[in-house]
C-alpha positions as CSV (number, residue, x, y, z in Angstrom):
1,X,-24.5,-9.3,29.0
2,X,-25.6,-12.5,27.6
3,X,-27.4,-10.6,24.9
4,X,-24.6,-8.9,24.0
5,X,-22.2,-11.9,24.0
6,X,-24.9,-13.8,21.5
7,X,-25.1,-11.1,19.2
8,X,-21.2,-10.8,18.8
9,X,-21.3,-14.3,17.9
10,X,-23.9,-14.2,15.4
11,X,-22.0,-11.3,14.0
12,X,-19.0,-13.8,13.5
13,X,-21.1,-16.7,11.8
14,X,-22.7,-14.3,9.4
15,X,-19.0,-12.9,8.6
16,X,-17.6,-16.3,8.5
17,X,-20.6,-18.0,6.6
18,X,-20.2,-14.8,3.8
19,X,-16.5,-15.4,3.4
20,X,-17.1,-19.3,3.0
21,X,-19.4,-18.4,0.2
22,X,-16.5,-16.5,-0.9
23,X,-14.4,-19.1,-0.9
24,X,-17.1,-21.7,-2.6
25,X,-17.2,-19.3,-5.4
26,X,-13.2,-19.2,-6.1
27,X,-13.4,-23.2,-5.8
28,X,-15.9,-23.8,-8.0
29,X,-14.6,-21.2,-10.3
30,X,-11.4,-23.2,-10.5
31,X,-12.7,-26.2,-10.9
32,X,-14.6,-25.0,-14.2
33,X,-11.3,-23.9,-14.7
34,X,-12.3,-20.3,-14.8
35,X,-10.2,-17.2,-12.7
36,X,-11.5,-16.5,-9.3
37,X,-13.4,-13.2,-9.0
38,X,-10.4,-12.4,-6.7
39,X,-8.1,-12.5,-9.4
40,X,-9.9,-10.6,-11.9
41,X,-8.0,-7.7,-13.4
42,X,-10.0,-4.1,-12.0
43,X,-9.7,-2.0,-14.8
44,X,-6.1,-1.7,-14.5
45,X,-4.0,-1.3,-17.4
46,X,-2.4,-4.3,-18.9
47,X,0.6,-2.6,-19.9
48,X,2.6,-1.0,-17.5
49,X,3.5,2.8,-17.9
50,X,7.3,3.3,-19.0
51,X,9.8,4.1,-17.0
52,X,10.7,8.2,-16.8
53,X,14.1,8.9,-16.9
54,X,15.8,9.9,-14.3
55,X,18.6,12.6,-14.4
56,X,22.5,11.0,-13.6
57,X,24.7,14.2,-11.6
58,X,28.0,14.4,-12.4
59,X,30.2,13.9,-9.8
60,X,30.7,17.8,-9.3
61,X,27.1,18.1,-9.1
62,X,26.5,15.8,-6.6
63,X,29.2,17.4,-4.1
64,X,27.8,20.8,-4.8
65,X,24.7,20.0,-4.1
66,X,25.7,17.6,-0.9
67,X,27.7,21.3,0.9
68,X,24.4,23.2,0.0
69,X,22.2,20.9,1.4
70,X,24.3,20.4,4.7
71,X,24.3,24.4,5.2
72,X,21.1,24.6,4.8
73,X,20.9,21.4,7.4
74,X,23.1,23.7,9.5
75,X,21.0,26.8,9.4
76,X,18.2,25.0,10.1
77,X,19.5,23.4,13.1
78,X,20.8,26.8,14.1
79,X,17.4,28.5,14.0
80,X,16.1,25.6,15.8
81,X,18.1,25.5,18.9
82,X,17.1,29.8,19.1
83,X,13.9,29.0,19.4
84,X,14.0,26.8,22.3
């Protein structure tokens, strides 16, 4: 037991001493006025993609399609309750 206990605290301090070096690192990056490895850009683009356009329904559409989808809502429900 006292084994275990010992090594789930050296687990810890290794985890805690490796994100204090971490942390060093990011300071002393800062303070040579550098960027943090942290906030180094991962091979992102810079730009960001433009924006697709999205399709506007007329108001017709949108109550046409707001009947079929409850019928189908309906149905569904309907075949549902069957089956239990």
């Amino acid at each position: 037991m006292a084994n275990e206990q010992r090594r789930l605290l050296e687990l810890a301090l290794e985890a805690l001493e490796a994100k204090r070096r971490e942390i060093e690192a990011e300071i002393s990056a800062l303070k040579r006025g550098g960027r943090p490895s942290a906030a180094k850009p991962r091979g992102r683009r810079a730009v960001a993609p433009a924006r697709r356009k999205h399709s506007r329904f007329s108001r017709q559409e949108r109550l046409r399609r707001s009947r079929r989808m409850k019928a189908y809502w309906q149905k569904w429900r309907k075949r549902r309750s069957r089956t239990k």
